[in-house]
C-alpha positions in Angstrom: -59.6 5.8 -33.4 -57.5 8.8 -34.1 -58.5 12.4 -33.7 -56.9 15.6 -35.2 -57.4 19.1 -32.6 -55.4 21.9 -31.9 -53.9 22.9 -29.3 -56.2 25.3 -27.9 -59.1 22.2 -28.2 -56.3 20.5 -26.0 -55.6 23.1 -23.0 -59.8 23.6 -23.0 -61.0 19.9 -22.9 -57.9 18.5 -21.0 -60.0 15.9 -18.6 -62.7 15.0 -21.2 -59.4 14.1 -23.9 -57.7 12.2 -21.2 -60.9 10.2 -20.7 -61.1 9.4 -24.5 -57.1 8.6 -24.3 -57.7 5.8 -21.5 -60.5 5.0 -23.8 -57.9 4.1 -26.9 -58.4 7.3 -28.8 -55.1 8.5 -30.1 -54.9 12.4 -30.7 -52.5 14.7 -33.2 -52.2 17.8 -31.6 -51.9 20.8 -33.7 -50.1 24.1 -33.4 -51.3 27.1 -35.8 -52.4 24.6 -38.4 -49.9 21.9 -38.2 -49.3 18.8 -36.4 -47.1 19.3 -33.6 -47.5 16.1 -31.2 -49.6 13.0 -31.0 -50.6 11.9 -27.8 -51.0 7.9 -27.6 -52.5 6.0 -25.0 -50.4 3.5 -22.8 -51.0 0.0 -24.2 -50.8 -2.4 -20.7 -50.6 -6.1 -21.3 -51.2 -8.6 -18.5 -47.9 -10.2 -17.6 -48.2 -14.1 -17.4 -47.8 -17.6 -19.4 -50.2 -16.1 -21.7 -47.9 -13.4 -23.3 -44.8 -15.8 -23.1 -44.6 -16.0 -26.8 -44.9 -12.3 -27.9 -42.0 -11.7 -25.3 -38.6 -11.4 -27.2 -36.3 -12.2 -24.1 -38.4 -15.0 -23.1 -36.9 -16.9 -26.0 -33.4 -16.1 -25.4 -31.2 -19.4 -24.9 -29.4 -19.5 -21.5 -26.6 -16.5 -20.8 -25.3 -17.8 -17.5 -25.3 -19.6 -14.6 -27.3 -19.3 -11.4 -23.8 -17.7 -8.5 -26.8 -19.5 -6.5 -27.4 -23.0 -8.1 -31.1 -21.7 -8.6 -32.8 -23.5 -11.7 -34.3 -21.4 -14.5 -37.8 -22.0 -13.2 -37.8 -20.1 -10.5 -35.8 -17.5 -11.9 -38.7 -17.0 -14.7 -41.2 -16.7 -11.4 -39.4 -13.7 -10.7 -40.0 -12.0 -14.0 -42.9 -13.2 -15.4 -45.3 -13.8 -12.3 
Protein backbone atom coordinates (compact mmCIF):
# COMPACT_ATOMS: atom_id res chain seq x y z
CA UNK A 1 0.00 0.00 0.00
CA UNK A 2 1.14 3.44 -0.54
CA UNK A 3 -0.06 6.59 1.29
CA UNK A 4 0.29 10.27 0.35
CA UNK A 5 0.49 12.90 3.79
CA UNK A 6 2.23 15.90 4.59
CA UNK A 7 4.51 16.65 6.61
CA UNK A 8 2.68 18.05 9.37
CA UNK A 9 0.36 14.48 9.30
CA UNK A 10 4.06 13.02 9.69
CA UNK A 11 5.52 15.05 12.89
CA UNK A 12 1.75 14.46 14.53
CA UNK A 13 1.16 10.63 13.98
CA UNK A 14 4.92 9.63 14.08
CA UNK A 15 4.42 6.20 16.16
CA UNK A 16 0.99 5.28 14.60
CA UNK A 17 2.95 5.79 10.81
CA UNK A 18 5.85 3.80 12.01
CA UNK A 19 3.49 1.07 12.93
CA UNK A 20 1.78 1.03 9.40
CA UNK A 21 5.65 1.22 7.89
CA UNK A 22 6.62 -2.20 9.78
CA UNK A 23 3.21 -3.10 8.52
CA UNK A 24 4.41 -2.67 4.53
CA UNK A 25 2.73 0.70 4.08
CA UNK A 26 4.97 2.90 2.08
CA UNK A 27 4.48 6.73 2.60
CA UNK A 28 5.22 10.04 0.24
CA UNK A 29 5.71 12.71 2.43
CA UNK A 30 4.75 16.11 1.35
CA UNK A 31 6.07 19.53 2.01
CA UNK A 32 3.57 22.65 1.19
CA UNK A 33 1.82 20.56 -1.41
CA UNK A 34 4.60 18.57 -2.97
CA UNK A 35 6.19 15.42 -2.55
CA UNK A 36 9.29 15.83 -0.67
CA UNK A 37 10.40 12.16 0.54
CA UNK A 38 9.01 8.69 0.59
CA UNK A 39 9.52 6.72 3.44
CA UNK A 40 9.79 2.75 2.55
CA UNK A 41 9.82 0.01 4.90
CA UNK A 42 12.88 -2.28 5.30
CA UNK A 43 12.32 -5.45 3.28
CA UNK A 44 14.26 -8.48 5.58
CA UNK A 45 14.62 -11.72 3.82
CA UNK A 46 15.65 -14.90 5.75
CA UNK A 47 19.16 -15.81 4.93
CA UNK A 48 19.54 -19.56 4.02
CA UNK A 49 19.53 -22.41 1.09
CA UNK A 50 16.14 -21.03 0.33
CA UNK A 51 17.25 -17.55 -1.04
CA UNK A 52 20.40 -19.14 -2.76
CA UNK A 53 19.08 -18.46 -6.11
CA UNK A 54 17.86 -14.76 -5.90
CA UNK A 55 21.52 -14.03 -4.50
CA UNK A 56 23.76 -12.55 -7.32
CA UNK A 57 27.25 -13.40 -5.60
CA UNK A 58 26.07 -16.80 -4.78
CA UNK A 59 26.51 -17.59 -8.48
CA UNK A 60 29.76 -16.16 -8.99
CA UNK A 61 32.38 -18.86 -10.35
CA UNK A 62 35.52 -19.24 -8.01
CA UNK A 63 37.84 -15.88 -7.49
CA UNK A 64 40.62 -17.54 -5.48
CA UNK A 65 42.07 -19.89 -3.43
CA UNK A 66 41.54 -20.75 0.14
CA UNK A 67 45.69 -19.08 1.98
CA UNK A 68 44.03 -21.96 4.29
CA UNK A 69 43.32 -25.03 2.05
CA UNK A 70 39.55 -24.59 3.37
CA UNK A 71 36.96 -26.04 0.64
CA UNK A 72 34.19 -23.79 -0.65
CA UNK A 73 31.67 -25.43 1.58
CA UNK A 74 32.53 -24.22 4.58
CA UNK A 75 33.38 -21.04 3.36
CA UNK A 76 29.54 -20.59 2.07
CA UNK A 77 28.61 -21.64 5.99
CA UNK A 78 30.15 -18.55 6.82
CA UNK A 79 28.05 -16.33 4.66
CA UNK A 80 24.95 -17.92 4.11
CA UNK A 81 24.19 -19.76 7.55
Amino acid sequence: MHTVISSGQLKSNFGQIIGQIKKGTKFTVSYRNSPAFEILPIIRQKRGVNNLKSDPIYHFGPLCRSSTGDVSVNHDKVLYQ
